[in-house]
N, C-alpha and C positions, 0 to 999 in steps of 0.2 A: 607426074601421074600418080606417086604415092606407089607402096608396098606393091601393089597389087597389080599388075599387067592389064587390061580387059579382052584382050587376045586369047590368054588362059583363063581355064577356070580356077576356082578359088575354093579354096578347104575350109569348109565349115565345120567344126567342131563344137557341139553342143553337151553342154553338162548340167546336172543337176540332182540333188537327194532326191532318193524315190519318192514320191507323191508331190513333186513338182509340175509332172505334166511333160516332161521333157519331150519323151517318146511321139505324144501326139502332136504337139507341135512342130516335131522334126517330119512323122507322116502327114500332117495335115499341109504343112510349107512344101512339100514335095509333090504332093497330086495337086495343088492347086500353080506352083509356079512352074513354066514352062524351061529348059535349060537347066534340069537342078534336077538329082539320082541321091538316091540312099544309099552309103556306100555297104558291101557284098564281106562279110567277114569270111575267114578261113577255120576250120574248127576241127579237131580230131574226133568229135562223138558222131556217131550213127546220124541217118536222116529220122523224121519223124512222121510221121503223117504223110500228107503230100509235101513234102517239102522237094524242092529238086536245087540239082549242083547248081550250081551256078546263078540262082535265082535267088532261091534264098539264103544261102551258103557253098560256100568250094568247100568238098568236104575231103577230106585224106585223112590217110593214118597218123598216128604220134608218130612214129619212127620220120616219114616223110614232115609232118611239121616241125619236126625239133629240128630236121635238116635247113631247113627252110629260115629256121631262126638264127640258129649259125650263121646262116649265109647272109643275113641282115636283109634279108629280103620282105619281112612287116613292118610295118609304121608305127605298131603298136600288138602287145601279147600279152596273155596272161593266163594263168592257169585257173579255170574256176571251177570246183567241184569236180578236180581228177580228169577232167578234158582242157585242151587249149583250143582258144580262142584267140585271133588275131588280124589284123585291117592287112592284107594284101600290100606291098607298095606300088609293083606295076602294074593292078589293077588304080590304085589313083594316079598314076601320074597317067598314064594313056587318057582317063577321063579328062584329067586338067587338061593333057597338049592338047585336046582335041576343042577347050573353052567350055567343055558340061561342067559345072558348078556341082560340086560333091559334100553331101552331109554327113558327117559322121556322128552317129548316137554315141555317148562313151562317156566312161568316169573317170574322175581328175585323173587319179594314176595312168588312164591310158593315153588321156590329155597330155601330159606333160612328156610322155613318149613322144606322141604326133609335133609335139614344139619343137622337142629336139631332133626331130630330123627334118623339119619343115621351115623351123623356122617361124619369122613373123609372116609367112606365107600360107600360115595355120592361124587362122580366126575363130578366134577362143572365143566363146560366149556361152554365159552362166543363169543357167532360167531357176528360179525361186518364186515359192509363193509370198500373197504380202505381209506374212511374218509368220514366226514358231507358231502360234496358237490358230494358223491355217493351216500349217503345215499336221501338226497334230490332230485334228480334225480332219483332212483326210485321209491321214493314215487309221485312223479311229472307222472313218466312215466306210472302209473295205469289208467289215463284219469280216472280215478272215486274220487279221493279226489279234495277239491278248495283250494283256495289258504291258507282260516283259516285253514282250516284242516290240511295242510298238514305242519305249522307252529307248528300246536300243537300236532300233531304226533312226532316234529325234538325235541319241550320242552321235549314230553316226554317218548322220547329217552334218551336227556342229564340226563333227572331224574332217568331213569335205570341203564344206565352206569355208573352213579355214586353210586347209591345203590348195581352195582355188583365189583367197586373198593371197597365199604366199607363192603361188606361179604366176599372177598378175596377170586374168585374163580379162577379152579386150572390152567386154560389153559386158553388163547386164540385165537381163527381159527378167520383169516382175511377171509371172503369171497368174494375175489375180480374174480379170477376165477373158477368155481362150482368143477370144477373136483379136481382142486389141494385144494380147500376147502375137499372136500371129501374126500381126501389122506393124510390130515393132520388129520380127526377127526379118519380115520380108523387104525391111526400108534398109538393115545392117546389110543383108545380103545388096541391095541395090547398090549401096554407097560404098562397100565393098569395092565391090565391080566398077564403080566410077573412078575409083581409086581418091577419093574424100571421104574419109575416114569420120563418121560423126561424132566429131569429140565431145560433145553435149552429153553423149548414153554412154563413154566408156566407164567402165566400172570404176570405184572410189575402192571399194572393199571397206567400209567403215562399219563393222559390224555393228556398231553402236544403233546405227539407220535402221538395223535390220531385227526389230522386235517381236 
């Protein structure tokens, strides 16, 4: 059957430098495929707007998440800008036993969290545009970063991609055009699920490919 059960659901882990595209791929593969949730992070900052618990975040205090982190009870943490932020774990496993297919949006760092307590039962996959001088072009094309900025956005970029070449995840999705981006991520998830792994699209990590 391979890795993957079809009984349970399956942990999708998606990564990518910013102006990859990741985020809408991971929203756009979720309202369009049936059986598949965004997964609900945990975060100690204030709600915002309409935001509500449980919808779009469990929200608690630091004192109550730091406990929470003790207790080994996330999948993945980190502190960003004086709040913490963190993936629940018995919100995903309740989704898996149940066979809901779970996405997580996340950067290598919290990637390689979710390996280590999940295991090869955490389907790594790494969306990039189809090379630097895309990549730099839509970070240019936001009209909201300047010129440092968006030099040390491309740094570090190279600094992720090289730390998702050296945790060895499972797939690679070029996102050059959105749709055929989306048609590659929702054939991984399918073969996933079959437990046929499609070894044709695992990643290589040969940065050299990637110019």
């Amino acid at each position: 059957m391979g890795r993957n059960q079809s009984s349970r659901g399956i942990l999708l882990v998606v990564s990518g430098p910013g102006g990859a595209g990741k985020s809408t791929l991971c929203r756009r593969l979720v309202e369009e495929e049936e059986g598949l949730e965004l997964s609900v992070s945990a975060t100690s900052r204030a709600p915002r707007g309409e935001e509500r618990d449980g919808v779009h975040y469990f929200f608690t205090t630091r004192e109550e998440f730091r406990a929470d982190a003790a207790a080994d009870r996330f999948a993945e943490h980190a502190e960003v800008a004086g709040e913490f932020y963190g993936t629940p774990r018995d919100f995903l496993d309740e989704k898996l036993a149940t066979g809901t297919d779970v996405v997580l949006d996340i950067d290598v760092q919290g990637a390689e969290q979710v390996r280590g307590v999940y295991g090869e039962r955490a389907v790594l996959v790494f969306v990039l545009p189809p090379g630097r001088a895309a990549l730099e072009e839509r970070l240019r094309g936001r009209g909201t970063d300047s010129e440092e900025r968006v030099a040390e956005r491309m740094a570090l970029a190279e600094r992720e991609i090289e730390a998702a070449r050296s945790l060895g995840y499972d797939y690679l999705v070029i996102n050059d055009i959105l749709e055929d981006a989306l048609a590659e991520l929702a054939a991984i998830r399918r073969a996933e699920r079959s437990g046929i792994p499609r070894e044709g699209d695992r990643a290589t990590w040969d940065l050299r490919t990637w110019t």
